[in-house]
Every structure is written in C-alpha cells, then in structure tokens.
Residue, then its C-alpha position, 0 to 999 in steps of 0.5 A: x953841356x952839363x955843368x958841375x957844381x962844387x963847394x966845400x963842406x965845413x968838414x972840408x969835403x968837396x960836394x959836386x952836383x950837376x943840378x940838370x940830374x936831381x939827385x947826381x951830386x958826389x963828394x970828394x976830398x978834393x974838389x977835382x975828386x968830387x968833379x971825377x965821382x959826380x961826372x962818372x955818376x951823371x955819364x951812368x945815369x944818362x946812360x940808364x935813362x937812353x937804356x930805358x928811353x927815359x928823357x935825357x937833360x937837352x944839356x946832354x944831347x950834344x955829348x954825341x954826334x952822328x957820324 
C-alpha cells in the first residue's frame, strides 16, 4: 500500500506526496483535494512505469491481483 502524505502550506494550500514516487506530490485546496490530485497522479506514473517496464515501488505491487 502506498502512503500519502499531507500538510498545510502558510498560504493554506494543501501538499500531498507519496514519498515511494520521488517527485508524485500535488496541491490542493483542500487537504482531500490534495490526496484526489497526488493519488490520480501516482496511479499514471505507476502505469507509465509497467508501459515501459520500468521498476514499480513494491508498495505498489499489492494493488493487483491475479485472477
């Protein structure tokens, strides 16, 4: 499982990131909205990385199964 990380800015915009992808991090004005942008952005990069058989985090290697 993949954790996201969240804090509020001094201008009051919320950061989140997911430290397992260096660079995955979006803000928000709120703190859910940062979590929504920060997770929709970590499912594309996990995606461009298995399109390109690039290494996934092994947090992120339970989001599957096989059926």
């Amino acid at each position: 499982m993949l954790t996201i990380d969240v804090e509020q800015e001094d201008d009051g915009r919320w950061i989140a990131e997911v430290a397992a992808l260096p660079g995955v991090l979006a803000y928000g004005t709120t703190e859910a909205e940062a979590r929504a942008h920060v997770a929709a952005l970590a499912f594309r990069v996990i995606a461009d990385r298995m399109d390109n058989n690039e290494p996934v985090p092994d947090e992120a290697l339970g989001l599957f199964s096989l059926a």
